[in-house]
C-alpha positions as CSV (number, residue, x, y, z in Angstrom):
1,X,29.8,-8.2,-8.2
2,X,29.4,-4.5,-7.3
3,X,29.4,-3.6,-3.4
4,X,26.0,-2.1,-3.3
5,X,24.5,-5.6,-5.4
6,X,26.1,-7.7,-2.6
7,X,25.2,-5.6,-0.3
8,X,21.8,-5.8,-1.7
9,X,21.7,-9.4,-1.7
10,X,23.1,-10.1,2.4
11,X,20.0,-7.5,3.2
12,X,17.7,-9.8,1.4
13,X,19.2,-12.9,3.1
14,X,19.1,-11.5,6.6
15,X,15.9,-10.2,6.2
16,X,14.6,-13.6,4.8
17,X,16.3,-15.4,8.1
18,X,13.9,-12.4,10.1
19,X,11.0,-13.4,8.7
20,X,11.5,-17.2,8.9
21,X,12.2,-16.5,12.7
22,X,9.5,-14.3,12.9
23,X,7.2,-16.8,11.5
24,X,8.7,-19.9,14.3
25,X,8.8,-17.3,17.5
26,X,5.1,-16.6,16.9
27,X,3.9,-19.6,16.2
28,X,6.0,-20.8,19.9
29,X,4.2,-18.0,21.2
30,X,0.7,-19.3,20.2
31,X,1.3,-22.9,20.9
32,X,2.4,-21.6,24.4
33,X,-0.4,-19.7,25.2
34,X,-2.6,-22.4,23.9
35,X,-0.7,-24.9,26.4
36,X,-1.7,-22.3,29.2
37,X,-5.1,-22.0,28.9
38,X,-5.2,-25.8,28.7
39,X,-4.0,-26.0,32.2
40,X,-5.6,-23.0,33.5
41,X,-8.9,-24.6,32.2
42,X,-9.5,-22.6,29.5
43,X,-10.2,-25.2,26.8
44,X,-12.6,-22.6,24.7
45,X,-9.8,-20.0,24.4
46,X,-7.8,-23.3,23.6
47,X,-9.7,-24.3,20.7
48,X,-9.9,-21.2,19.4
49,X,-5.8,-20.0,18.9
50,X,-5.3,-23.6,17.7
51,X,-8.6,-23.4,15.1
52,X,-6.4,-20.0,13.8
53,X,-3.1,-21.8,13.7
54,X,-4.9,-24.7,11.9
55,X,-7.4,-23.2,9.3
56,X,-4.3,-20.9,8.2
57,X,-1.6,-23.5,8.2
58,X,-4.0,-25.2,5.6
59,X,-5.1,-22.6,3.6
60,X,-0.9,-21.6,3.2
61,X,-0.2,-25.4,2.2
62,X,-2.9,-25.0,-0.5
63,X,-1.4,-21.9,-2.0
64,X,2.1,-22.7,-1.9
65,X,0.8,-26.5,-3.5
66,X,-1.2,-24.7,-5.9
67,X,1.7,-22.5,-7.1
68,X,4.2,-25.1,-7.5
69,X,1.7,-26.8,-9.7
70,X,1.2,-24.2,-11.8
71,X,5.0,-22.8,-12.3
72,X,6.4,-23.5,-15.6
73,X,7.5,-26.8,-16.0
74,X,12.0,-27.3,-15.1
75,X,12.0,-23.9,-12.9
76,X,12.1,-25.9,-9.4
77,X,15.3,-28.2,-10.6
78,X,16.1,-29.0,-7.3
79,X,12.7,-29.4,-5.1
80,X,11.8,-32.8,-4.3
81,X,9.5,-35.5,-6.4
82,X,5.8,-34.5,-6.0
83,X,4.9,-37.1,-3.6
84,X,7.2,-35.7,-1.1
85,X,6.7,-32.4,-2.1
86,X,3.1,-33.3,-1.7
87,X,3.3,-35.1,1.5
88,X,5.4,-31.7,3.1
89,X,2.4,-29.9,2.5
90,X,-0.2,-32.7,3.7
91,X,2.3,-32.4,7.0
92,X,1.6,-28.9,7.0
93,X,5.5,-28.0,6.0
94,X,5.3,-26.5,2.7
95,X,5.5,-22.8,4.1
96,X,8.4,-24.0,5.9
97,X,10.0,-25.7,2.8
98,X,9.1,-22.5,0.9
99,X,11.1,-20.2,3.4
100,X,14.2,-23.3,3.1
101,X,14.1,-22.7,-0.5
102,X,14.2,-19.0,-0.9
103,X,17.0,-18.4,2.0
104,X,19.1,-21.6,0.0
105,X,18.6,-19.6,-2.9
106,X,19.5,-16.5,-1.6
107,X,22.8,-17.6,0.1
108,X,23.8,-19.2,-3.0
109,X,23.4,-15.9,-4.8
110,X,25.0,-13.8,-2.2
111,X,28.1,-16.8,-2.5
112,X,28.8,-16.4,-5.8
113,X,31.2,-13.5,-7.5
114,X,28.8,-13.4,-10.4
115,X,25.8,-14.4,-10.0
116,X,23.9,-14.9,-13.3
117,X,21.1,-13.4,-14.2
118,X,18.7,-16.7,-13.8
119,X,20.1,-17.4,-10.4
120,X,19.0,-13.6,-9.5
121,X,15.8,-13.8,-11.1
122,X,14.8,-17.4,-9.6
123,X,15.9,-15.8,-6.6
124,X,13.3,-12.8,-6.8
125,X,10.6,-15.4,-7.8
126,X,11.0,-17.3,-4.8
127,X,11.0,-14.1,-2.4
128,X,7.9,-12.5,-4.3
129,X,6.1,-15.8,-3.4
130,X,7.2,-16.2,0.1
131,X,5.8,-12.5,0.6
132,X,2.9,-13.0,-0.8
133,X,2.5,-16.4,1.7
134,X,3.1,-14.4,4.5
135,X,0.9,-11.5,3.8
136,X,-1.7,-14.5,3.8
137,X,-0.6,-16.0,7.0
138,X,-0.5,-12.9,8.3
139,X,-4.4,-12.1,8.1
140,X,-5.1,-15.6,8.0
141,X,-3.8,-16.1,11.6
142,X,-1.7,-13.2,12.9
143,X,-4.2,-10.7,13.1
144,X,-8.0,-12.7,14.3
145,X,-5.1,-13.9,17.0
146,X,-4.2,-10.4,17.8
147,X,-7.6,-9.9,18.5
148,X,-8.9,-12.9,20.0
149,X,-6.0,-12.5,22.2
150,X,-6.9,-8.8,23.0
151,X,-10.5,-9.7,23.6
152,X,-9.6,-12.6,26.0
153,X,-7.5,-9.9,28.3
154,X,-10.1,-7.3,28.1
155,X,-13.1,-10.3,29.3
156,X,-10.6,-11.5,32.3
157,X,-9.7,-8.3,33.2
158,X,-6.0,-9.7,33.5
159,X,-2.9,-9.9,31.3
160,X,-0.6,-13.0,32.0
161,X,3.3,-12.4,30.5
162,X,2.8,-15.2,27.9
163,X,-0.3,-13.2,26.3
164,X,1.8,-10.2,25.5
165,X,4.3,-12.2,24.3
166,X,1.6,-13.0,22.1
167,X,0.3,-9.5,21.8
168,X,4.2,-8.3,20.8
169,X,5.0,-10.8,18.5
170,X,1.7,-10.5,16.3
171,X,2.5,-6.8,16.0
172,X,5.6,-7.2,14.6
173,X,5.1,-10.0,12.3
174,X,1.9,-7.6,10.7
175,X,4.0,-4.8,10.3
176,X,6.7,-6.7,8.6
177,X,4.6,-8.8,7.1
178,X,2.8,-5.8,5.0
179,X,6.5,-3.8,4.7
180,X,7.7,-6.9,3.1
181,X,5.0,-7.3,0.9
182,X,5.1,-3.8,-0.3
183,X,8.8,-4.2,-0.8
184,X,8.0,-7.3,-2.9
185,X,5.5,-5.3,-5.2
186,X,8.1,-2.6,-5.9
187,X,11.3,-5.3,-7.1
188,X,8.1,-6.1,-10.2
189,X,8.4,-2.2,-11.2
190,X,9.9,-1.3,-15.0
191,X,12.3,0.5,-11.9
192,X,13.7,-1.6,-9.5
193,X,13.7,0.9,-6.9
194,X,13.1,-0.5,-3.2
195,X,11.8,1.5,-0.4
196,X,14.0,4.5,0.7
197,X,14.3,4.2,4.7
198,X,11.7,7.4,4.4
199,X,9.5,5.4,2.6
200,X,9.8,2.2,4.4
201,X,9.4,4.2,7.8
202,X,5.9,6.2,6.6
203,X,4.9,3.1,5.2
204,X,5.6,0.6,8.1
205,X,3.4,3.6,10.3
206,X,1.0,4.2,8.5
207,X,-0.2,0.5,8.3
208,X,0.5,-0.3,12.0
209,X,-1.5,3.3,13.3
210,X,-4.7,2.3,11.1
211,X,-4.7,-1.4,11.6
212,X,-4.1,-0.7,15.5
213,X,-7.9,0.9,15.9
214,X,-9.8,-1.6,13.6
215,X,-7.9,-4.5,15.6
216,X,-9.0,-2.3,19.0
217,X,-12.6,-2.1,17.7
218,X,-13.1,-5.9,17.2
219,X,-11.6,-6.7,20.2
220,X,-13.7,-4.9,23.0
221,X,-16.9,-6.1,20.4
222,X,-15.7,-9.8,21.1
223,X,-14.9,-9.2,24.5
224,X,-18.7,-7.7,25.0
225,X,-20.2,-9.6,22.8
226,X,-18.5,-13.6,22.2
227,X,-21.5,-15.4,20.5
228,X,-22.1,-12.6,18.3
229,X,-18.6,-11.7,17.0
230,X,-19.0,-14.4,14.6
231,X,-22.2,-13.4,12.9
232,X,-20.4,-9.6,12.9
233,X,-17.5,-11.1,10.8
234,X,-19.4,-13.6,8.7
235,X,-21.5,-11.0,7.3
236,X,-18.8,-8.1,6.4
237,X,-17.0,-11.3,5.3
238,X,-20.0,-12.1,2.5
239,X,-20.4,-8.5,1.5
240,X,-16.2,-8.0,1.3
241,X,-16.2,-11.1,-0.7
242,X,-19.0,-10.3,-3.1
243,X,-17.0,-7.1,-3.4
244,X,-13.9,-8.7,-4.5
245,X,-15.8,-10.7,-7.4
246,X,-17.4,-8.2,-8.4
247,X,-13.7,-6.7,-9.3
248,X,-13.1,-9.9,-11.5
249,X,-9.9,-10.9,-9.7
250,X,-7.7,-13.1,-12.1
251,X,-4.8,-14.5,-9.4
252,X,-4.9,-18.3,-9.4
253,X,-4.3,-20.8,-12.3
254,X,-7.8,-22.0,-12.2
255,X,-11.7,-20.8,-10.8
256,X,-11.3,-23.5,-7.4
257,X,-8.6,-21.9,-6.1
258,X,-9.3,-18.6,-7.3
259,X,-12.7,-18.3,-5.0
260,X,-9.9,-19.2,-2.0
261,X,-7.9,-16.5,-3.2
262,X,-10.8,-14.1,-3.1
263,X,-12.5,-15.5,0.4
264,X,-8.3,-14.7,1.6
265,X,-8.7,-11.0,0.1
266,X,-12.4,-11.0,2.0
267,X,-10.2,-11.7,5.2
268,X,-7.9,-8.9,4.8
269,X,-10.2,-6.6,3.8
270,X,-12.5,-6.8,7.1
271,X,-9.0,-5.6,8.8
272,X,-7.0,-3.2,6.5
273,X,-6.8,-2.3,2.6
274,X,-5.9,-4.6,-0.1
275,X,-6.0,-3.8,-3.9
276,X,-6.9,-7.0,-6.1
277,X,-8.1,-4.9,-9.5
278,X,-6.8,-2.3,-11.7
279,X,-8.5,1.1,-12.2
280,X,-10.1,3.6,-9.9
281,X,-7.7,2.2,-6.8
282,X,-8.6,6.0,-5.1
283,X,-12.2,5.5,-5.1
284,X,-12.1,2.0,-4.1
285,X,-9.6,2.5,-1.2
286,X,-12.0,5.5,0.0
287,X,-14.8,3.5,0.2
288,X,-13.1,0.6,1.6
289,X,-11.8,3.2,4.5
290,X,-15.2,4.5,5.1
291,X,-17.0,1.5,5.1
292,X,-14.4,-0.1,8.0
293,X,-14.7,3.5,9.4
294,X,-18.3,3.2,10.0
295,X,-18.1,-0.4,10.8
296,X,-15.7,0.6,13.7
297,X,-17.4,3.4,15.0
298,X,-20.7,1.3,15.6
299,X,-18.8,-1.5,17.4
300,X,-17.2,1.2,19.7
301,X,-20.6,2.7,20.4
302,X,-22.3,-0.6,21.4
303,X,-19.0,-0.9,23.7
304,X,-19.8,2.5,25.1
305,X,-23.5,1.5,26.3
306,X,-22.4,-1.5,27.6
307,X,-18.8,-1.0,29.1
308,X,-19.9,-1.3,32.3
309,X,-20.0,-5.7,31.4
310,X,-16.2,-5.7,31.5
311,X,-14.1,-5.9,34.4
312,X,-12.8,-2.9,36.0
313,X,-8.9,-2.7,36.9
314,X,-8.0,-2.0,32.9
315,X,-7.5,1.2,31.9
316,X,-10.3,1.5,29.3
317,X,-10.8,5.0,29.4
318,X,-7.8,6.0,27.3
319,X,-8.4,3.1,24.7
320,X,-10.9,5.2,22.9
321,X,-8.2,8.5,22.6
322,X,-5.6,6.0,22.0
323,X,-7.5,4.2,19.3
324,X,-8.7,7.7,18.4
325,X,-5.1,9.6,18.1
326,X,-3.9,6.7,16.4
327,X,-6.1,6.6,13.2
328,X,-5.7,10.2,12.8
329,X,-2.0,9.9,12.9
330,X,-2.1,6.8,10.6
331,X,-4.2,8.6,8.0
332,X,-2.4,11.6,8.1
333,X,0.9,9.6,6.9
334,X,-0.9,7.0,4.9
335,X,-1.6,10.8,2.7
336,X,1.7,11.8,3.3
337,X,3.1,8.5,1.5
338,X,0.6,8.4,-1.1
339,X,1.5,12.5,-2.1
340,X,4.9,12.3,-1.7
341,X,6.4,8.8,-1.5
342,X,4.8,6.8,-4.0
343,X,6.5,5.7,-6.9
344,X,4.0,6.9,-9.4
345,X,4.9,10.2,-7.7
346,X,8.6,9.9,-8.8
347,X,9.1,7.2,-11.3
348,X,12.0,7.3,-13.6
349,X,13.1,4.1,-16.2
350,X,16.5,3.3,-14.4
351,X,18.4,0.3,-14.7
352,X,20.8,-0.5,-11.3
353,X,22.5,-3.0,-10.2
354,X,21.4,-6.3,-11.2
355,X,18.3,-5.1,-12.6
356,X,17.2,-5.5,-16.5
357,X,15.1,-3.1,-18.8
358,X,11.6,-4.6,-18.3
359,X,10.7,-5.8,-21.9
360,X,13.9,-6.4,-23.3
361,X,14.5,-10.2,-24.9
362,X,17.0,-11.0,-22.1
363,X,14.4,-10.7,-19.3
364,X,11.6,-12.5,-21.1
365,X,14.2,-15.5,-20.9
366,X,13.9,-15.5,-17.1
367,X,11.9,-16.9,-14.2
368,X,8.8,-13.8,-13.7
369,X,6.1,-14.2,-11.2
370,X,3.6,-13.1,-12.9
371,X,1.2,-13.4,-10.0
372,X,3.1,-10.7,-8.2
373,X,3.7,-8.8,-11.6
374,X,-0.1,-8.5,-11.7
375,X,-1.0,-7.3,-8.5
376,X,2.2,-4.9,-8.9
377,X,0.4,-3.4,-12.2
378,X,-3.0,-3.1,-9.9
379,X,-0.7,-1.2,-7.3
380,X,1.3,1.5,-9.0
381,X,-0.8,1.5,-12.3
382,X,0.8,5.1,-13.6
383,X,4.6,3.4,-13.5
384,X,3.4,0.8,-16.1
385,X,1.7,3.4,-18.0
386,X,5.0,5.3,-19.0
């Protein structure tokens, strides 16, 4: 094995231990602040981080169940029977399982002189899937806690240490969560390029300075306005997810879990951008960008008439110029990447190490997630067209 593969593949492992960590610290952090409102009397705020936790936890078990279901039969040789694997999800363990499986398989990779070509190629299938997982997570849970956490500071006037612990760890695991992805789309490219620490560094900004003002935005409407946050996201919610269907998304193995697949998308599309079709991805991000935009900009006015219902002590005043500094920056580099740093910008056929010429005989042999090799096409369209 060449230094830079094995180099390669100890990145990948130590990155896969991050995430997995990542994944336990914040979920500690949730279930502690949970515990504290409990015995501060604060059973609403309570129900709600634990109704997050939950309603993702289940909607992750389905996924990863639905998946494994649908994988071609003999890939998984060594997973458990289905009734166990079945009753690790029921517990609510199947993510966790997942992120067992890929770092086993990634150590074992990393062990061996020369690892073959299956055993690398399993090992991508597993990774692309545990990406995908926690880009889900991450929307499902991460991010409405980011902001119901946010909103439940700005309404007490008051930040205990355990809710920034929160606040911290939920900006992290977002951040990572949508590098990692993007990461995962590029290893399905004819090119098995990864991110240059350029790239990965534009990237990772760009996605934390525009999420940072839409998360803002909802927050200081919830804090203002609790009974009526709801309705806000329930109707955006209906008009994202008619939106997605309209695009004829084709990700799950059947039409039941398919509508869950586009009711997730729904979710990440009332926070940041997400590309489900192929074809006219410019236009569609646009509108996407000005339709949040304007969505933002109205909740931020209603906070401006009625500011004055939150308590003072916080320094609300530079929110707004924060909030407002911050989406400028973070479009200004989301242009940058998409001008300079894009692979259909620079695309070359290459073969490196470890990596196999994308239609040849050999590589149809192997394990290929096609549900990540579809959403890659949908991403960087002009590298498959070459």
């Amino acid at each position: 094995m060449s230094c830079s593969l094995r180099a390669k593949l100890l990145t990948d492992l130590l990155l896969g231990v991050w995430g997995t960590a990542a994944f336990l610290i914040n979920l500690g952090a949730n279930l502690w602040a949970a515990s504290q409102y409990v015995l501060h009397g604060r059973y609403v705020w309570a129900a709600l981080v634990l109704t997050l936790l939950g309603l993702s936890s289940v909607a992750l078990q389905v996924f990863s169940w639905v998946w494994l279901r649908a994988d071609p039969p003999g890939l998984h040789v060594s997973q458990p029977p289905g009734r166990c694997l079945a009753l690790l999800h029921l517990l609510q363990l199947g993510y966790l399982y997942r992120c067992k499986q890929g770092l086993q398989q990634g150590l074992l990779v990393w062990q061996q002189e020369v690892p073959s070509e299956f055993d690398l190629a399993y090992a991508d299938f597993l990774s692309l899937d545990l990406s995908m997982l926690r880009l889900f997570e991450t929307f499902l849970e991460k991010t409405p806690q980011l902001t119901v956490i946010l909103a439940i500071m700005l309404q007490s006037g008051q930040a205990e240490h355990y809710q920034w612990v929160v606040v911290c760890t939920s900006f992290v695991g977002i951040s990572w969560a949508l590098l990692d992805y993007h990461q995962a789309l590029r290893t399905c490219l004819p090119s098995k390029r990864h991110l240059r620490l350029v790239s990965s560094v534009i990237y990772f900004l760009w996605n934390l300075l525009l999420l940072w003002p839409r998360v803002l935005a909802v927050a200081l409407f919830s804090a203002l306005f609790p009974r009526y946050v709801a309705l806000h996201f329930l109707g955006l919610w209906l008009v994202l997810l008619s939106w997605v269907w309209l695009q004829g998304t084709d990700f799950m193995p059947d039409p039941c879990s398919e509508w869950l697949y586009r009711a997730t998308v729904a979710t990440i599309l009332y926070f940041s951008w997400f590309n489900v079709a192929e074809g006219h991805t410019r236009g569609r991000a646009t509108i996407h960008l000005a339709f949040l935009l304007s969505d933002s900009i109205l909740m931020v006015v209603t906070w401006l008439t009625h500011s004055a219902w939150l308590p003072s002590g916080l320094p609300l005043q530079i929110l707004l110029p924060v909030g407002g500094v911050s989406f400028f920056f973070g479009l200004v580099l989301r242009l940058v990447y998409y001008h300079w740093l894009h692979p259909s910008c620079h695309w070359e056929p290459d073969e490196v190490d470890g990596t196999r010429a994308l239609h040849s005989p050999e590589w149809s042999q192997l394990p290929q997630n096609r549900r990540m090799i579809g959403l890659a096409q949908n991403f960087f369209p002009k590298t498959w067209e070459r």
